[in-house]
C-alpha angles and dihedrals in degrees: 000000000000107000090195099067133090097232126004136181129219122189136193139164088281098044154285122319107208105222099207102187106239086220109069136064113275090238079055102053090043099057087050083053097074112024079070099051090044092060095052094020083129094052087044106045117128087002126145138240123204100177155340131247144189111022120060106239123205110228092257086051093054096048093059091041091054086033089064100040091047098044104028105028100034093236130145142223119229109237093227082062091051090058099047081056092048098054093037084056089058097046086283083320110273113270108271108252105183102103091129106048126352143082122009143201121200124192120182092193148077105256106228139214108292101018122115129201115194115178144175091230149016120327120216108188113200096205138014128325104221126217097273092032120119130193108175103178125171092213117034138327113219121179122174093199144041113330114208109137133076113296125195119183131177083024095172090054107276115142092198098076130099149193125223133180144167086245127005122215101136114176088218122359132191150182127199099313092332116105134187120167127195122267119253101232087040111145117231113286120237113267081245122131107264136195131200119200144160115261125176088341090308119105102229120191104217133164117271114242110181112220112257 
């Protein structure tokens, strides 16, 4: 992404990235804002945007900024940007401890392809997670069912957290910041209980075996 310009776009298969240069007055960077987006409001109609980048927004700033590009320009803000937003406002929002007790998300469905859960707290799904399917969750992820889509526990950063399912065949599958996805030429799983966990900094997949 040109450093140089004013305002720069950078685009990938999840969405665009918004370069504001660091060097200029906010009203200034604005108003080439959207000049910018007037002038390709057609090419950039209902498209989404997963981040900003260069200059450092207050949270009044960025609210005008996402408030133009939503209302006026018909784009949208990723949710996992949203979220991003959501933790760097609390002081990157303290990891969120309650793993053992806290919030808690239920969901009496099977969550299907395309559809995305994000929550402050642990999931319990009370059905399957399809391919295409995503739960990113800063406490636990629960399914008492089949497993097959992305799973994201201790979003916000905590290692404690963990993800357990009747059967587990993610397509990708991660704890806090660490990430493992499935292999490709990986055999059905048994319909057992699983847990994954993080072990000496390696997230481990293992059967879950209640204390007696």
């Amino acid at each position: 992404m040109p450093r140089n310009s004013t305002v720069s776009f950078k685009g990938n298969k999840d969405g665009i990235s918004i370069y504001l240069s660091p060097h200029m007055d906010y009203h200034d960077v604005k108003e080439q804002l959207v000049k910018k987006l007037e002038s390709t409001k057609q090419f950039f109609a209902g498209a989404k945007v997963i981040g900003f980048e260069g200059k450092e927004l207050s949270k009044d700033e960025k609210d005008e900024i996402k408030e133009i590009i939503q209302l006026r320009y018909n784009m949208t803000i990723d949710e996992e940007e949203r979220l991003k937003e959501h933790c760097t406002e609390t002081k990157k929002h303290l990891v969120f401890e309650g793993i053992e007790e806290g919030h808690t998300k239920f969901i009496r469905a099977t969550v299907r392809s395309g559809q995305r859960i994000i929550f402050e707290g642990n999931v319990v799904v009370l059905g399957d997670v399809n391919p295409g399917a995503e739960i990113i969750a800063e406490g636990n992820i629960i399914v008492m069912g089949i497993l097959r889509g992305l799973a994201h526990a201790g979003a916000s950063g905590n290692h404690r957290a963990y993800v357990a399912a009747i059967c587990l065949q993610p397509t990708q599958l991660r704890i806090a910041d660490t990430i493992t996805r499935s292999p490709d030429n990986e055999k059905t799983r048994p319909m057992i209980p699983e847990l994954a966990l993080i072990k000496d900094n390696m997230l481990v997949i293992e059967p879950y075996l209640p204390s007696r």
